[in-house]
C-alpha positions as CSV (number, residue, x, y, z in Angstrom):
1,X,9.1,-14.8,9.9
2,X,7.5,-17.8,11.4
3,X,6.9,-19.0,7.8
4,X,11.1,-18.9,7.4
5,X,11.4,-20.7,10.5
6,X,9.3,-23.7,9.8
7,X,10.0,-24.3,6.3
8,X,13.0,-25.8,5.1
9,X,11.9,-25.8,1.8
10,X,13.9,-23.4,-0.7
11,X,10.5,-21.8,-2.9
12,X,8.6,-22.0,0.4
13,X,11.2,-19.9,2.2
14,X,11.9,-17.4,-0.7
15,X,7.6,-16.8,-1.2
16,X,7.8,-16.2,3.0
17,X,11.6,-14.0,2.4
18,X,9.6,-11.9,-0.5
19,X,5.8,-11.4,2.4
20,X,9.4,-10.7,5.3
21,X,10.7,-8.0,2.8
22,X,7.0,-6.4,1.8
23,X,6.0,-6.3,5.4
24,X,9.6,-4.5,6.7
25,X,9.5,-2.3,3.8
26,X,5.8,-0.9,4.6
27,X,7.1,-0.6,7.9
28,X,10.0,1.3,7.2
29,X,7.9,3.5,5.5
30,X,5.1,4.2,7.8
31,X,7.0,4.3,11.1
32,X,8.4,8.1,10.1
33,X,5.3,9.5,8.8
34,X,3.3,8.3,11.8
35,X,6.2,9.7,13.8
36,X,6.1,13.4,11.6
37,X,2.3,13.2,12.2
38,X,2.4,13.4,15.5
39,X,5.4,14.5,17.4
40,X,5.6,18.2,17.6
41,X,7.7,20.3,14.6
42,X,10.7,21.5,17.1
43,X,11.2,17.7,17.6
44,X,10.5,16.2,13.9
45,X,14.1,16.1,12.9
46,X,15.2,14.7,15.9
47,X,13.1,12.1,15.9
48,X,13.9,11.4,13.0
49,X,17.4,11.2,13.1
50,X,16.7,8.7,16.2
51,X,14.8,6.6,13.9
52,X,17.4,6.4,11.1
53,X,20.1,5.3,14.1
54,X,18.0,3.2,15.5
55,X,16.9,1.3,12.2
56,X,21.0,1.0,11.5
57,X,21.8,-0.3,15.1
58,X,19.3,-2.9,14.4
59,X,20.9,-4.3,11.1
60,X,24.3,-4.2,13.3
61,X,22.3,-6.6,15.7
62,X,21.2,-8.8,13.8
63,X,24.8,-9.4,12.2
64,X,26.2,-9.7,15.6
65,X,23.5,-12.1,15.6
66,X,24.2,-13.8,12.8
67,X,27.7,-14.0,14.0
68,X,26.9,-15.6,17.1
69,X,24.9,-18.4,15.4
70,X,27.7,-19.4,13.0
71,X,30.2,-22.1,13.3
72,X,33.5,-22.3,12.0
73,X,34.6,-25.3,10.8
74,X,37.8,-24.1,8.5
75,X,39.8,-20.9,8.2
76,X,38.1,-20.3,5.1
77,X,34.7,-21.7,5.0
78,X,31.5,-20.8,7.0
79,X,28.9,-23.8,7.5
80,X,25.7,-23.4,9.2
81,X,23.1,-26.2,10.1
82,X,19.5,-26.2,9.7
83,X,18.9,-25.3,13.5
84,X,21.2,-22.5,13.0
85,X,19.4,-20.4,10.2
86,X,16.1,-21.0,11.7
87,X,16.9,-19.7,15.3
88,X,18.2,-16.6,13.2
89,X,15.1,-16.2,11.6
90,X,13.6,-17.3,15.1
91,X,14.6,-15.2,17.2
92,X,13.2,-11.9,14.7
93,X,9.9,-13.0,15.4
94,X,10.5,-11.5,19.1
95,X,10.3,-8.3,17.6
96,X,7.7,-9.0,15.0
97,X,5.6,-9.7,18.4
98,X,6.9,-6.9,19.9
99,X,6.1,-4.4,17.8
100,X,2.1,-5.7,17.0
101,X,1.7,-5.9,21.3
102,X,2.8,-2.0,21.3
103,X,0.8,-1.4,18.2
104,X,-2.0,-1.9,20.2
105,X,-1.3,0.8,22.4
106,X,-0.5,3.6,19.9
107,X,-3.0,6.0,19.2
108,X,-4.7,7.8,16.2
109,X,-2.9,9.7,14.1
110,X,-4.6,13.1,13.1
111,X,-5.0,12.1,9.7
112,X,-6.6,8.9,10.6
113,X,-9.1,10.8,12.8
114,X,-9.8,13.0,10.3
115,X,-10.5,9.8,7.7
116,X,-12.3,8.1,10.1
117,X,-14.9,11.6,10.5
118,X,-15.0,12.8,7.7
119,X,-14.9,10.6,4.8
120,X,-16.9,7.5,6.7
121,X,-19.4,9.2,8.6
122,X,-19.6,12.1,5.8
123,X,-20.5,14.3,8.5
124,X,-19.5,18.6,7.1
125,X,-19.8,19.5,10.6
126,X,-16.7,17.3,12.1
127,X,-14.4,18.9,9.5
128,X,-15.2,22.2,11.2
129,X,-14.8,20.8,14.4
130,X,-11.0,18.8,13.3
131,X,-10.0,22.3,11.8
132,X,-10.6,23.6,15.0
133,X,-8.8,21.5,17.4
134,X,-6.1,20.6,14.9
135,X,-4.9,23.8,13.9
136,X,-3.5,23.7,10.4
137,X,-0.2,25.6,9.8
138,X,-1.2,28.4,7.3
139,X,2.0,30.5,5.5
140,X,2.5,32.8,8.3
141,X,3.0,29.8,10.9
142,X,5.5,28.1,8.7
143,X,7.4,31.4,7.8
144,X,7.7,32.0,11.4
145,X,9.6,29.1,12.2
């Protein structure tokens, strides 16, 4: 995002778009199953529904964004300056910064505890101990609900 903003150059600015596009789409793929890692099954679809909504009011943001920066100059054509598409692009690196200060904050997933136990310190013992504490739904548990 910050390479969009400074560059004015057109290859330079689609290399940056194609890294923009890569890092929302890993995103956008991670966010839910961290979230169905860790948030408890009776809230799971919920959750994710919130995500989904969320995720859509954002793209209706930034077009009301986008809207806001434009300037109309005839009934039928749209011109923006160079000041204008880089505070677009500007502004989303708020919520680039955003997100990696509350990453930060976020804790371990189970399965990430469980990599970081098992397969690095190769200790047989903590997989007992992780099988304990995370109780792993067997056929009966998932039939109930």
């Amino acid at each position: 995002m910050v390479l969009l903003t400074i560059f004015s150059n057109f290859y330079l600015s689609t290399i940056s778009r194609l890294l923009l596009g890569i890092g929302v789409g890993l995103c956008s793929c991670l966010g839910p199953l961290y979230v169905n890692e860790n948030v408890e099954p009776e809230y799971r679809g919920r959750i994710g529904s919130l995500y989904q909504l969320l995720c859509t009011f954002g793209i209706f943001v930034a077009y009301g964004m986008n809207y806001a920066f434009q300037k109309v100059y005839d009934d039928d054509h749209l011109s923006l300056n160079k000041w204008q598409w880089q505070g677009q692009f500007g502004i989303g690196i708020s919520t680039g910064v955003l997100l990696a200060i509350l990453l930060i904050f976020t804790p371990v997933s189970k399965s990430g505890i469980e990599i970081i136990t098992v397969n690095i310190f190769q200790k047989p013992i903590t997989k007992n101990v992780l099988n304990k504490v995370f109780v792993r739904p067997t056929l009966s548990n998932i039939g109930e609900a």
